[in-house]
C-alpha positions in Angstrom: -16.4 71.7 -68.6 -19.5 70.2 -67.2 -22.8 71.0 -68.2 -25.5 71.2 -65.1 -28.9 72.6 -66.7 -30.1 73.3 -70.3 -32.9 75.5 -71.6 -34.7 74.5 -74.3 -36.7 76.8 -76.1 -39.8 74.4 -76.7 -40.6 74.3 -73.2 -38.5 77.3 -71.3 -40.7 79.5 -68.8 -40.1 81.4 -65.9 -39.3 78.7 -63.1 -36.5 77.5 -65.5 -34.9 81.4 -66.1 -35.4 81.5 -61.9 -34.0 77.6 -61.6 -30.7 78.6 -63.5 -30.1 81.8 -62.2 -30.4 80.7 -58.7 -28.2 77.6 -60.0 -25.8 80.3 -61.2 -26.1 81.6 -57.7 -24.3 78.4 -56.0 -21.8 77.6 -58.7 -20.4 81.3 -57.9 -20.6 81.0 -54.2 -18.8 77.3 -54.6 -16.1 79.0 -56.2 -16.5 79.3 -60.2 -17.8 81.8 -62.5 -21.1 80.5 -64.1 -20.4 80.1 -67.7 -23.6 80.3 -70.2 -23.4 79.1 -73.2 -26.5 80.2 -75.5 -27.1 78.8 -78.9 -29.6 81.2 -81.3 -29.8 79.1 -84.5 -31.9 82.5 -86.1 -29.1 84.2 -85.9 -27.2 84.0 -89.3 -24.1 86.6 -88.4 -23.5 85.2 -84.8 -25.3 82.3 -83.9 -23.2 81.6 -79.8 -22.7 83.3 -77.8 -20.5 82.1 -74.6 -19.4 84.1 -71.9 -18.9 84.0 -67.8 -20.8 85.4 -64.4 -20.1 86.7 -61.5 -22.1 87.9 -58.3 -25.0 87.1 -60.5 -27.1 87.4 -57.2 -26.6 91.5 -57.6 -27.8 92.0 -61.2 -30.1 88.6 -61.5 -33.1 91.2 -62.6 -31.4 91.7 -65.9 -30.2 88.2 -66.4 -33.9 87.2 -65.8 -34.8 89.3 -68.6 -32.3 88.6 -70.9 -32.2 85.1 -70.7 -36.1 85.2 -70.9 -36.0 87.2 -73.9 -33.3 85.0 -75.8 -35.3 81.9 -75.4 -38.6 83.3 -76.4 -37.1 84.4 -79.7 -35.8 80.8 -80.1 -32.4 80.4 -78.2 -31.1 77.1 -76.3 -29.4 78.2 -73.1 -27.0 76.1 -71.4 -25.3 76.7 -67.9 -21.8 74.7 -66.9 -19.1 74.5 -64.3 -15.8 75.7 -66.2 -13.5 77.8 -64.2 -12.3 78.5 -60.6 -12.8 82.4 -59.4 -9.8 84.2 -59.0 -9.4 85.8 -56.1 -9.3 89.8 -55.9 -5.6 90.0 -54.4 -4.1 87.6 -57.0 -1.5 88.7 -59.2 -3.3 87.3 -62.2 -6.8 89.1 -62.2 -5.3 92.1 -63.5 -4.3 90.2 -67.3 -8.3 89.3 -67.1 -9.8 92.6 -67.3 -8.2 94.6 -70.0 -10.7 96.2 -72.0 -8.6 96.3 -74.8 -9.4 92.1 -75.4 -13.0 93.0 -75.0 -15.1 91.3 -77.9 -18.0 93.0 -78.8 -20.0 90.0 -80.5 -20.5 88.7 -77.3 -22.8 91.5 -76.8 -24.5 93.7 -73.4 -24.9 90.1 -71.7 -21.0 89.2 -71.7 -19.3 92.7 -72.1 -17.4 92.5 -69.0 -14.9 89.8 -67.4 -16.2 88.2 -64.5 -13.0 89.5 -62.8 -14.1 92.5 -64.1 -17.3 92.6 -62.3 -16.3 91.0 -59.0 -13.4 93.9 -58.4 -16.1 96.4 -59.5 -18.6 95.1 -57.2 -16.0 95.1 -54.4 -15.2 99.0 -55.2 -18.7 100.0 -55.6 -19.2 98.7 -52.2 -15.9 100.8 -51.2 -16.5 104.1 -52.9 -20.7 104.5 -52.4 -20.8 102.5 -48.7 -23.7 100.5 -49.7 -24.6 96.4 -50.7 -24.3 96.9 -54.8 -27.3 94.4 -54.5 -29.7 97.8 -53.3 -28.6 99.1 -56.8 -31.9 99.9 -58.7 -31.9 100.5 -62.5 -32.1 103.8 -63.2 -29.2 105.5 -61.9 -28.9 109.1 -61.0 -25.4 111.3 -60.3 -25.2 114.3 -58.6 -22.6 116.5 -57.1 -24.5 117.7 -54.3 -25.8 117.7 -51.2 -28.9 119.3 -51.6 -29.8 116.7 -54.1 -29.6 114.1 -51.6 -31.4 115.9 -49.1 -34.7 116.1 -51.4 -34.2 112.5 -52.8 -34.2 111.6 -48.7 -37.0 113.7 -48.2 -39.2 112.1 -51.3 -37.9 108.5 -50.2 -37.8 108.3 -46.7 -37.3 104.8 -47.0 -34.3 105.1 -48.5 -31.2 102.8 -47.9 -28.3 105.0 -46.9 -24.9 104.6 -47.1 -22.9 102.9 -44.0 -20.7 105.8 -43.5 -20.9 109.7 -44.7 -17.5 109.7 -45.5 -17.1 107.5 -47.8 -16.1 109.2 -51.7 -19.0 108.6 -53.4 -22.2 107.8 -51.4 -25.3 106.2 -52.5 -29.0 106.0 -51.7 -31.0 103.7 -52.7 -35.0 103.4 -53.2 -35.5 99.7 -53.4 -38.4 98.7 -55.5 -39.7 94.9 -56.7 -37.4 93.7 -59.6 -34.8 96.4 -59.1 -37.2 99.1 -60.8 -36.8 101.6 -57.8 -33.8 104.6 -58.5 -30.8 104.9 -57.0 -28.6 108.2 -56.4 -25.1 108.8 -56.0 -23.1 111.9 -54.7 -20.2 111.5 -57.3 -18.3 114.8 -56.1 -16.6 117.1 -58.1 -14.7 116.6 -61.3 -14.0 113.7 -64.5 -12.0 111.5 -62.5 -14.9 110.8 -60.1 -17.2 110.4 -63.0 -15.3 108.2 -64.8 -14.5 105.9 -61.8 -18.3 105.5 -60.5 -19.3 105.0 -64.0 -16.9 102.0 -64.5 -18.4 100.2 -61.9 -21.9 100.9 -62.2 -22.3 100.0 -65.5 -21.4 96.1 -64.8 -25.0 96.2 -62.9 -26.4 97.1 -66.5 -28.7 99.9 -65.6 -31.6 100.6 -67.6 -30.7 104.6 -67.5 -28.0 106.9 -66.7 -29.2 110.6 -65.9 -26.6 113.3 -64.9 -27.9 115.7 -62.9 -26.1 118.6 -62.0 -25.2 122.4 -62.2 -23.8 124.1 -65.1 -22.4 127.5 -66.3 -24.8 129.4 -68.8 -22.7 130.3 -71.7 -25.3 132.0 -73.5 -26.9 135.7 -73.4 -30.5 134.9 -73.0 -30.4 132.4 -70.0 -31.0 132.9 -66.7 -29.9 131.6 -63.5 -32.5 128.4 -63.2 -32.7 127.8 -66.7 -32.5 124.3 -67.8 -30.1 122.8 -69.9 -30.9 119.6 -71.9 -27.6 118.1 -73.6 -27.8 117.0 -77.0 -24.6 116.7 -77.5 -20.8 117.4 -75.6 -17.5 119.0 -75.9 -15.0 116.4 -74.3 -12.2 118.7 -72.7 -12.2 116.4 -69.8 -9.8 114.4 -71.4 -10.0 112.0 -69.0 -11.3 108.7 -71.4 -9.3 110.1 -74.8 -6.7 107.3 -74.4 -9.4 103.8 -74.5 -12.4 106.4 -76.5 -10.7 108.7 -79.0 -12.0 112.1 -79.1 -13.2 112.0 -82.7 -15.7 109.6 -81.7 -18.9 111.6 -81.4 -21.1 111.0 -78.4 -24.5 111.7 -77.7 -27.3 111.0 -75.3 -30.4 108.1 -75.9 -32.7 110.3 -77.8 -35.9 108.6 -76.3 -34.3 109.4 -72.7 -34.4 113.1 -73.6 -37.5 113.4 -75.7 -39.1 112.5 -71.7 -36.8 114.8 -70.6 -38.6 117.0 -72.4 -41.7 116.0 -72.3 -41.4 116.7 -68.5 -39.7 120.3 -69.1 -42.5 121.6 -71.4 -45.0 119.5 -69.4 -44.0 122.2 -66.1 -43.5 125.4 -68.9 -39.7 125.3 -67.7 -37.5 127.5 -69.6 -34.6 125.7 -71.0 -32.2 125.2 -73.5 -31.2 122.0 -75.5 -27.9 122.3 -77.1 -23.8 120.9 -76.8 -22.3 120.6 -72.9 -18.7 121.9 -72.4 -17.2 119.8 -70.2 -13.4 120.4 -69.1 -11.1 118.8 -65.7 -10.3 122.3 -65.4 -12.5 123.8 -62.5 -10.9 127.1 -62.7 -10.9 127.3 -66.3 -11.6 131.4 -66.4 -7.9 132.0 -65.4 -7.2 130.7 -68.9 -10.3 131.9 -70.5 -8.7 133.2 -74.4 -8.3 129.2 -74.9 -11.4 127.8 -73.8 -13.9 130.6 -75.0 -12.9 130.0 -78.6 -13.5 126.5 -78.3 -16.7 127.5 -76.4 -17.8 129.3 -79.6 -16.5 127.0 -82.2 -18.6 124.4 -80.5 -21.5 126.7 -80.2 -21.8 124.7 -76.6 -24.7 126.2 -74.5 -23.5 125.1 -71.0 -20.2 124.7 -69.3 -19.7 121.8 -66.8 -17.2 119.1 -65.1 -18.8 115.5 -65.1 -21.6 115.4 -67.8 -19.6 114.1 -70.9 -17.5 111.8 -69.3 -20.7 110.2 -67.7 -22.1 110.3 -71.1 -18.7 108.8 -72.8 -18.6 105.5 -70.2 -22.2 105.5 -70.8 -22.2 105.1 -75.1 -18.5 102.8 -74.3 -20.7 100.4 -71.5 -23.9 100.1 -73.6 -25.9 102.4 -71.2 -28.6 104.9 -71.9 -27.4 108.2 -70.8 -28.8 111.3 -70.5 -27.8 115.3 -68.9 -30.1 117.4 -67.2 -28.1 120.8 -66.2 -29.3 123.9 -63.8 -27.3 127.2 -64.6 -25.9 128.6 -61.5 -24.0 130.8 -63.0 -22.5 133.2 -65.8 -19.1 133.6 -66.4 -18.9 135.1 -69.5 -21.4 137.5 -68.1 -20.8 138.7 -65.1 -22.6 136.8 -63.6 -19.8 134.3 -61.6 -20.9 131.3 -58.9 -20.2 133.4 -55.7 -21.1 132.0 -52.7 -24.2 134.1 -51.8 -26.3 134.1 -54.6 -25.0 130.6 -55.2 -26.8 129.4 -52.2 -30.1 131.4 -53.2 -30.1 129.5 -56.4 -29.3 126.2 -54.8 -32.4 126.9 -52.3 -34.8 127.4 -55.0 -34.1 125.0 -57.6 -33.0 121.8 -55.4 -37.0 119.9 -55.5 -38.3 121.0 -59.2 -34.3 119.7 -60.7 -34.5 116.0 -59.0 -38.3 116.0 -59.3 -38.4 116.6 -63.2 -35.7 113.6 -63.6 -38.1 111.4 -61.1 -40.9 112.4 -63.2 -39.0 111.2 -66.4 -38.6 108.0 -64.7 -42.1 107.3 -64.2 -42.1 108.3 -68.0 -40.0 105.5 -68.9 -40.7 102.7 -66.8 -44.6 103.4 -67.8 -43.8 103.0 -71.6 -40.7 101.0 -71.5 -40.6 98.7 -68.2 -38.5 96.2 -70.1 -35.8 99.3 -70.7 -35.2 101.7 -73.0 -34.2 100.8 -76.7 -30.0 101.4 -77.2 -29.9 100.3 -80.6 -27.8 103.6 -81.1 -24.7 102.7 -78.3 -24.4 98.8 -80.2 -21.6 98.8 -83.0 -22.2 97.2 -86.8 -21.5 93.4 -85.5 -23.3 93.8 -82.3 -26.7 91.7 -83.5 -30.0 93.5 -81.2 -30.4 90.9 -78.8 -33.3 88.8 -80.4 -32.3 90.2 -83.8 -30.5 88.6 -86.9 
C-alpha cells in the first residue's frame, strides 16, 4: 500500500478535504479504488475505520462533509494507493458485492464495496438516462407522469433524461453543493422500487421522499386526502429474504414532523397512520386475504412502492419518508376508474409535489448539513463524531 496524503487534525481545513478528494479523483481514474484510512483516537469502541472509493467525483459533496466533520472532531485521515479496479464485466466483481459480508462498523462512509458503487453508478446511468453526477440530495420517487410534468414546469432548468424510454427516468434541479432535488419516474410496482433504491442510495442522499397515490382504506377520507406514513405493512415481499419481515420499519421522524408542518401549514386534510403495501396490483380479486390483514394492521392506505422504498431506505442508512394522495376507495365503492381517476390526477398534481418541495426548503433551512439518522444506525454503529 502506499500512502500519498495525510490529514492531520492540528492543521486540516478545507483546501486539504478539496486537495484529497480531488487526489481521490486521479487515483480512481488511474485505475485504483482510493482507500482512506481514518484514525479517531476519541473513539474508545472503534477507533479505524478503513474502507475503499469509487467514482468519488459523483458523491464528493458528501465526502467533503464527512471527512470535514471527522477531522474537526479530532480524526487523522490518511489517503493511499492499494488496489487495482475491477472491471464491470469481470467474473470476479460479483464475490465483491455481497451484502451479506457487509460490516457495519465501518459505518455510512464505507457501507458499500467500491464494486458495489461503480456497477450501481453504471445502472443508474442505464435505468434513469442521466450522468449520476446531476444527482442532488434529496431524492424524490414518483410513479407518474404528471409529477414530472409540474416538477418541469417549477424547474425549467431542469436536466432531463437522454431518452424517454428509458425504465426509470430522472430530472434533475442542479444546485451548488448538490443541494438542488432530483426526481425519478420509478414506475409501477416493488421490484422497480427496490432496484432504483439500490443504486441511489450509494450517492448517500440526505432524504428519501415517496411520493405517490394510494388507496383510502378508511371511511372518513376523501379522494385528495393526504396520507402521512408512520409506519408500513410489508406485503411486498420483495426484500424479506436480505430484511426479515419482523424487523419493524419506520420513516425519520424529523422528515415527517416537516411533512407536517407543511400539511397543517396549507389546512390539508390528512391522515397519519400504517401504509399497506403489496406486489399485488390487483389485489381485490383476492380481497377475504388481504382485508383481514388490512384490519389487523389497522393500515390507513393501500399502496405498491412506499414500504419497500422505506425498507432499502432504514437497510442503506437513508432518511425516508411517504407522502400518499388517495385516488381511490376500494373498500368503498369508490374504485380507481379511469374517468374520475384523471379528475383527481388534474387537481391534485401541483399542491402534492409542491408540499414535499416545501418540506425541502424546511429541511435544508434547519438542517443543511442533513438530517439526523441516529434511528437507521445499529448498537455498534458509533454517530459519526461520536464515542
Amino acid at each position: 500500500m502506499k500512502k500519498l496524503y495525510t490529514i492531520s487534525p492540528d492543521s486540516f481545513s478545507e483546501q486539504e478535504v478539496r486537495t484529497v478528494c480531488d487526489k481521490m479523483d486521479v487515483l480512481f481514474e488511474d485505475g485504483f479504488y482510493p482507500h482512506l484510512d481514518i484514525f479517531r483516537e476519541y473513539s474508545k469502541y472503534n477507533p479505524r475505520l478503513t474502507g475503499e472509493m469509487a467514482h468519488p467525483k459523483v458523491f464528493r459533496w458528501y465526502l467533503k462533509r464527512e471527512l470535514f466533520r471527522l477531522l474537526e472532531k479530532g480524526a487523522t485521515v490518511t489517503l493511499s494507493q492499494k488496489r487495482e479496479r475491477i472491471a464491470l464485466n469481470d467474473p470476479n466483481l460479483l464475490s465483491h458485492m455481497d451484502e451479506e459480508e457487509w460490516d457495519f462498523t465501518k459505518k455510512k462512509l464505507f457501507l458499500f464495496s467500491p464494486e458495489r458503487v461503480d456497477l450501481s453508478i453504471n445502472r443508474l446511468l442505464h435505468y434513469t438516462g442521466t450522468d449520476p453526477k446531476h444527482f442532488q440530495r434529496y431524492i424524490l420517487f414518483t410513479n407518474y407522469d404528471m409529477h414530472v410534468e409540474v416538477f418541469k414546469e417549477k424547474f425549467p432548468d431542469a436536466i432531463l433524461p437522454h431518452s424517454e424510454s428509458v425504465q426509470m427516468p430522472a430530472y434533475h434541479w442542479v444546485q451548488e453543493n448538490n443541494t438542488g432535488i432530483s426526481l425519478i419516474n420509478i414506475g409501477i410496482g416493488p421490484s422497480n422500487a427496490k432496484t432504483i433504491t439500490d443504486h441511489v442510495s450509494v450517492l448517500r442522499p440526505d432524504a428519501m421522499i415517496m411520493v405517490g397515490h394510494c388507496g383510502g382504506l378508511r371511511n372518513h377520507q376523501n379522494i385528495g386526502d393526504f396520507v402521512l406514513a408512520n409506519g408500513y405493512y410489508r406485503d411486498d415481499r420483495v426484500l424479506d429474504d436480505v430484511f426479515p419481515i419482523a424487523n419493524p420499519v419506520i420513516p425519520n421522524y424529523l422528515l415527517n414532523s416537516y411533512l407536517k408542518q407543511a400539511l397543517d401549514k396549507h389546512d390539508i386534510e390528512h391522515r397519519i397512520g400504517t401504509v399497506f403495501t403489496t406486489a399485488n396490483r390487483n389485489w381485490e380479486f383476492s380481497a377475504k386475504d388481504t382485508v383481514q390483514r388490512i384490519h389487523q394492521s389497522r393500515s390507513i392506505a393501500i399502496d405498491m412502492e412506499s414500504a419497500t422504498v422505506a425498507t432499502n431506505g432504514f437497510r442503506y442508512r437513508v432518511p425516508h419518508a411517504t407522502l400518499l394522495s388517495v385516488s381511490d376507495k376500494p373498500l368503498h365503492g369508490k374504485p380507481k376508474l379511469s374517468a374520475q381517476a384523471q379528475e383527481f390526477y388534474n387537481r391534485s398534481k401541483k399542491l402534492h409535489l409542491e408540499l414535499v418541495l416545501e418540506t425541502i426548503e424546511f429541511i435544508k433551512k434547519n438542517h443543511p448539513e442533513g438530517l439526523p439518522n441516529s434511528s437507521i444506525r445499529a448498537i455498534n454503529e458509533p454517530l459519526m463524531g461520536g464515542v
